[in-house]
N, C-alpha and C positions, 0 to 999 in steps of 0.2 A: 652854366654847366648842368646835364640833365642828370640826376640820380633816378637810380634804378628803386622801386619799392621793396624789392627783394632784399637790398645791400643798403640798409641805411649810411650817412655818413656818419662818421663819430667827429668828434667835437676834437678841434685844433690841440686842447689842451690836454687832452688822452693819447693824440698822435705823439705828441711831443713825448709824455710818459710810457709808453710802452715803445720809443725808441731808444729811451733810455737804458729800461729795466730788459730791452731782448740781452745785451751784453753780459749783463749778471746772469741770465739763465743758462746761458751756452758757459761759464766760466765756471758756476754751480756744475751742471752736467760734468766737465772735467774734470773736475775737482771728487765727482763722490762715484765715479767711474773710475779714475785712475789716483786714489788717497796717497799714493806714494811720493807723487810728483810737487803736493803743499808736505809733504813732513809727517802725514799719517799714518796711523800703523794700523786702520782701522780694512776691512774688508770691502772689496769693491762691493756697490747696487747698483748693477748693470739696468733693474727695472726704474729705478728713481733714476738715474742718468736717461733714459728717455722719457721719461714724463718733462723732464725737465728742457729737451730738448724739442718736445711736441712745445710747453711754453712757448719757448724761444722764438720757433720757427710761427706762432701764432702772434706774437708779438710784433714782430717783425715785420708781417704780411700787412699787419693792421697800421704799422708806423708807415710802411710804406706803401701803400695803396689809400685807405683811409676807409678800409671799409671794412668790415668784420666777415669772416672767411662764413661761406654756408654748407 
């Protein structure tokens, strides 16, 4: 398989952890986006709910492709 020098590959065992860890970032994002729906009484952050979802979706890309976004 030829890799690109641009895209290096990451190593089988980061794939594997950041396909873990995209689940928690999208479940975080919900969670501190809409605090009412776990039992909080705190105020949504609509900005930390996307960061949190910029993670996720970065996570994800790298779980499933294997190569870190440019």
């Amino acid at each position: 398989m030829k890799s690109d020098p641009n895209k290096p590959q990451t190593r089988q065992l980061f794939r594997w952890l950041a396909g873990l860890s995209c689940p928690f970032f999208f479940v975080a994002a919900i969670a501190t986006a809409f605090p009412q729906i776990f039992g909080g009484n705190g105020e949504p952050s609509f900005l930390l709910a996307v960061l949190l979802l910029w993670g996720g979706v970065l996570f994800a890309t790298i779980a499933s492709t294997g190569k870190l976004m440019k």
